[in-house]
C-alpha positions in Angstrom: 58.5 -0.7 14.2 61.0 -0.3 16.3 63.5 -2.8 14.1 62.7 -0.4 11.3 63.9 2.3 12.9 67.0 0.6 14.0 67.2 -0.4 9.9 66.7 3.1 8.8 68.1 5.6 11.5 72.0 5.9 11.6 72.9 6.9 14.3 71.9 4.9 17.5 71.3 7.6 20.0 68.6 9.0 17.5 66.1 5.7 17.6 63.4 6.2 19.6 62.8 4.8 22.5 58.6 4.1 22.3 57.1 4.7 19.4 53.2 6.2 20.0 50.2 6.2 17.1 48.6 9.1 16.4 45.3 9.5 15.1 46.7 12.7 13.7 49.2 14.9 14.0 48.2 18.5 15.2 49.0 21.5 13.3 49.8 25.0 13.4 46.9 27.4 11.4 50.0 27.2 8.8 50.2 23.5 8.4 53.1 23.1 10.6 53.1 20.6 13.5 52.3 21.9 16.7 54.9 20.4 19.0 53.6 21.6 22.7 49.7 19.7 21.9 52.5 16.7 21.4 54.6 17.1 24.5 50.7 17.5 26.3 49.8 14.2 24.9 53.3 12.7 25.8 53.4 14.2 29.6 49.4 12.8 29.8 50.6 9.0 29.1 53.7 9.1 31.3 51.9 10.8 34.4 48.9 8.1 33.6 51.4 5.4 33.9 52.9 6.2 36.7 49.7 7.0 38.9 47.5 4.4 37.3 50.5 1.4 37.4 53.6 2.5 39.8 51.3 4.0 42.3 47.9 1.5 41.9 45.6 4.4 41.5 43.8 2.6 38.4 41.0 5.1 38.4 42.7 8.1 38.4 42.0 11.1 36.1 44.9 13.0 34.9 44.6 16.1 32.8 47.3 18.1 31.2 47.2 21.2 29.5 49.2 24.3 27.8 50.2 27.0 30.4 51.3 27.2 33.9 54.4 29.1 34.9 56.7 26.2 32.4 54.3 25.8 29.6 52.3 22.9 30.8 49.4 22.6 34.0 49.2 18.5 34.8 46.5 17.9 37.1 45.5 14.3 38.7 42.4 13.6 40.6 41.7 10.8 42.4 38.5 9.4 43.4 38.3 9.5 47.6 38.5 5.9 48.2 41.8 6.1 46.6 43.2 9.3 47.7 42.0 7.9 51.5 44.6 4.5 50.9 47.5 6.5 50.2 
């Protein structure tokens, strides 16, 4: 995928970096994409990848949502064998 991009996509600062699958994309109530429910998703697999691999806390639960004081709440928990290691 990424090759395609590289193929198709001009310039090279615009080719993304990781390329995610969606099941679907969601949308606005008038069919246009709804870009924070994205960024939610997006902040969900980099906070997971950074507690679950950098930090060894494989059986963390991370939640993130819309609101909050800068447009998203991100909350990890960790189970108390692992938040006792730390």
């Amino acid at each position: 995928m990424h090759e395609h991009a590289q193929r198709t996509i001009a310039e090279r600062p615009a080719w993304p970096k990781q390329i995610h699958i969606v099941d679907s994309i969601p949308l606005t109530s008038v069919g246009k994409i709804y870009k924070p429910q994205l960024r939610c998703d997006a902040a969900k697999r980099l906070v997971t990848r950074v507690v679950c691999d950098q930090l060894g806390h494989v059986d963390a639960r991370v939640q993130v949502s819309e609101g909050g004081r800068r447009g998203m709440k991100v909350s990890v928990a960790l189970s108390a064998a692992s938040a006792a290691s730390s």
